[in-house]
N, C-alpha and C positions, 0 to 999 in steps of 0.2 A: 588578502589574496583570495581571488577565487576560487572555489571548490570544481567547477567544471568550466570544460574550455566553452564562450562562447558563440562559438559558430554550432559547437553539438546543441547547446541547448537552444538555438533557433530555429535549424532540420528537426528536431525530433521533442519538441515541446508537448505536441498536438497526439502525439505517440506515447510519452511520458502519461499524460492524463488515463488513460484508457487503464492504465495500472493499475488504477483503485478503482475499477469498477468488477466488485467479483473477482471470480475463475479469469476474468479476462486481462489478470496481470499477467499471463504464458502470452498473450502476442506480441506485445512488445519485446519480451524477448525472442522469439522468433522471427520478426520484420525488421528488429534493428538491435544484432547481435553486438556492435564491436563499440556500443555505445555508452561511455559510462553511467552519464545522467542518467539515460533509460535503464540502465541495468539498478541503480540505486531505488530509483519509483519501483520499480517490478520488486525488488527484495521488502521493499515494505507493503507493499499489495500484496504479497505471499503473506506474508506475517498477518495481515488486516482476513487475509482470506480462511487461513486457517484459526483465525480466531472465532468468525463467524462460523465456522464448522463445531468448532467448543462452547459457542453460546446456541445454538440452536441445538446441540447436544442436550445443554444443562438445562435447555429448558422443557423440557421432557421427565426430570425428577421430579420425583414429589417436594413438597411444601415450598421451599426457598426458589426451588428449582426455575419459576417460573419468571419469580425476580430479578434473579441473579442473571438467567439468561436475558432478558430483557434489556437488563443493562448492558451487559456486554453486546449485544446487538447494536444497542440504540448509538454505543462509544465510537461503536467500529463503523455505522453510517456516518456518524460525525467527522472523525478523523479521514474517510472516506472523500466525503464532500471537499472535506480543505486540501488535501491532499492532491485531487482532482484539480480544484481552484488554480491551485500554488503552481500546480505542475504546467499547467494551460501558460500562466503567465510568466513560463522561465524560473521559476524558482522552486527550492528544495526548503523542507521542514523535517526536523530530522525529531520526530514528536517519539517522548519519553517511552520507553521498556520497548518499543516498536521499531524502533530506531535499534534500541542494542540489541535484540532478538535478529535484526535485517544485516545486522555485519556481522554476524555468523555465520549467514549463509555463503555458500560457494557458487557462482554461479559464474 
């Protein structure tokens, strides 16, 4: 069974993508409110965005600090890229802790 209807994910594929780039998961949900797909990309670009805000935080501590953000930086352009990718071509990744952190949200 499919997870999304696909005629949504054909109109709004190209709209999908832009959700994991940065801050700029909010326009998708503003240009196309009533869409599942998109609303699914957008809640993990939120999740991906606010984690970039926790790694560029940590990496401002001393000793580890610099590491650890790093990593977490370098995960979230990672996951970013594919996400981006996946979403261009019709499909959805529902990648670990990001994934369950993005069906919490209400949106």
């Amino acid at each position: 069974m499919e997870k999304f209807d696909i005629e949504d994910i054909n109109k709004n594929r190209y709209v999908a993508c832009i959700s994991y780039v940065s801050i700029l998961f909010i326009l998708p949900l503003l240009l196309v409110k009533d869409s599942p797909f998109v609303k699914e990309h957008a809640k993990q670009g939120l999740i991906l965005f606010l984690l970039e805000i926790m790694g560029s935080t940590i990496y401002y501590f001393p000793i580890f600090g610099k590491i650890l953000g790093s990593i977490i930086l370098i995960l979230c352009l990672i996951a970013s890229f594919i996400g981006f990718l996946v979403a261009l071509t019709g499909g959805f990744i529902e990648f670990p802790i990001i994934y369950d952190l993005a069906k919490e949200v209400k949106i």
